[in-house]
Backbone bond lengths (Angstrom), bond angles and torsions (degrees), N, CA, C in turn:
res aa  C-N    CA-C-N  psi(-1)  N-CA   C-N-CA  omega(-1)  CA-C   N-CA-C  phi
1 X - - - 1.445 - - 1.532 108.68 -
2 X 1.287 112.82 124.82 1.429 121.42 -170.01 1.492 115.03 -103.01
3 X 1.469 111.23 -3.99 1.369 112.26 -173.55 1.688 116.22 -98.48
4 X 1.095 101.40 142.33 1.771 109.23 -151.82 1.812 85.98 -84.85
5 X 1.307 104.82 171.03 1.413 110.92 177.86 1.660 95.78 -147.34
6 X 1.403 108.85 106.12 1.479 105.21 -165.80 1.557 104.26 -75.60
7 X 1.441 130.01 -18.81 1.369 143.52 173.99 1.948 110.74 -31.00
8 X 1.747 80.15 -57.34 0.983 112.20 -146.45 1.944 106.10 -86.51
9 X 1.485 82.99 -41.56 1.975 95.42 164.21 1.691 102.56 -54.40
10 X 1.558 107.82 -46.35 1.806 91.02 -167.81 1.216 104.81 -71.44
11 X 1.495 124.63 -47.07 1.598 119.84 178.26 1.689 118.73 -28.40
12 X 1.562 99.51 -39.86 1.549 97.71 175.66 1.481 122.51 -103.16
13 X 1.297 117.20 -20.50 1.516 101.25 154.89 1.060 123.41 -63.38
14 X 1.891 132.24 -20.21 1.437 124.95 178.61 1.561 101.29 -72.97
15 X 0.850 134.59 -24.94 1.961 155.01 -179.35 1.263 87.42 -61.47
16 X 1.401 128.98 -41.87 1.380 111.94 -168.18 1.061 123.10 -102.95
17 X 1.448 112.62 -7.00 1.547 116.45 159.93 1.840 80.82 107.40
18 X 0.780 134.47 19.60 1.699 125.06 179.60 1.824 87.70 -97.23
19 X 1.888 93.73 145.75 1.345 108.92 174.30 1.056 136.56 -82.06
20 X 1.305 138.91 130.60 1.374 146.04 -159.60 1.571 111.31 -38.90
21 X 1.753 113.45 -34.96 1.701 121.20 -179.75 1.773 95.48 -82.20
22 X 0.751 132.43 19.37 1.846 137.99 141.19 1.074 89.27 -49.08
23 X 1.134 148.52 -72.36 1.641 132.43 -107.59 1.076 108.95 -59.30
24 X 1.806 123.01 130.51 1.184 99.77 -176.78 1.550 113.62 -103.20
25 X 1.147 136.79 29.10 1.196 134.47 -179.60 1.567 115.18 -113.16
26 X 1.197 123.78 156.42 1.879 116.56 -161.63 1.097 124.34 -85.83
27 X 1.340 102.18 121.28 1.442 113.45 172.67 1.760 129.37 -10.52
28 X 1.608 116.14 103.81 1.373 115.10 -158.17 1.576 149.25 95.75
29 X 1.840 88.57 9.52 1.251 106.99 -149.59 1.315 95.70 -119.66
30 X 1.660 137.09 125.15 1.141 162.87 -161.18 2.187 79.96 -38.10
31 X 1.434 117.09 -63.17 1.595 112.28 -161.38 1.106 97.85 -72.12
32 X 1.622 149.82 -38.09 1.302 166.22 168.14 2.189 78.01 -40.66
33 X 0.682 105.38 -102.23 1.828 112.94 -164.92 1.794 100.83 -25.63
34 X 1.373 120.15 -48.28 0.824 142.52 -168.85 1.853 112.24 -72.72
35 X 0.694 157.81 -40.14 1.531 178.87 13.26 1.383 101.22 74.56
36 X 1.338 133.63 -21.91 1.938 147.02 163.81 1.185 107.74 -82.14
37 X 1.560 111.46 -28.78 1.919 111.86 -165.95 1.805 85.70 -79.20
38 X 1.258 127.29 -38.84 1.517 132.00 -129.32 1.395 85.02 -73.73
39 X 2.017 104.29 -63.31 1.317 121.78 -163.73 1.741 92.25 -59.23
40 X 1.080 124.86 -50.79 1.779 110.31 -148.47 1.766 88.19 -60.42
41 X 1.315 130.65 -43.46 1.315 142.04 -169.86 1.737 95.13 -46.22
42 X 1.688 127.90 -69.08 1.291 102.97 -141.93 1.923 88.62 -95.15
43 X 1.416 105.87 7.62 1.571 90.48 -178.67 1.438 108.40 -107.73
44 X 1.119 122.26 -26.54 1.675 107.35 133.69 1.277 149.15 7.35
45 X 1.718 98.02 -82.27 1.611 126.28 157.95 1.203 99.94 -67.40
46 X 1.082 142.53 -74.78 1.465 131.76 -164.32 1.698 112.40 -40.61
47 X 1.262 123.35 -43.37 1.394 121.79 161.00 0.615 149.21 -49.41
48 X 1.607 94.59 -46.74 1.563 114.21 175.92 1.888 109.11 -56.64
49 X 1.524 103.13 -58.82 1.489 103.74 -177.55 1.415 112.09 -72.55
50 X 1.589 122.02 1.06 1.872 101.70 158.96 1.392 92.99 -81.04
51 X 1.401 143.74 -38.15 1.317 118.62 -141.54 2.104 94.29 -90.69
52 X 1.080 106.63 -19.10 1.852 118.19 155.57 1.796 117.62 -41.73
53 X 1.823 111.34 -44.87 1.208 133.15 -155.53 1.597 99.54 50.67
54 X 1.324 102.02 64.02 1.400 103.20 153.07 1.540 117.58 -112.24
């Protein structure tokens, strides 16, 4: 499968600790919005459970 899933790219650049102004797709752009939902999603959770101290 050759088709990118920008959702799914931000989900794992936020995994990697890379910053949300990464994004590499252009400003305004359906995958640009899309690749922002992914990252805000797993860095979110990731916050949420440091500020838990879990």
């Amino acid at each position: 499968m050759t088709d990118r899933d920008p959702f799914a790219e931000g989900e794992r650049a936020a995994r990697q600790n890379i910053p949300a102004e990464a994004n590499p797709y252009s400003d305004g752009s359906d995958e640009y919005a899309l690749w922002s939902a992914g990252h805000e999603k797993i860095a979110s959770a990731m916050e949420a459970s440091e500020s838990e101290g879990t």
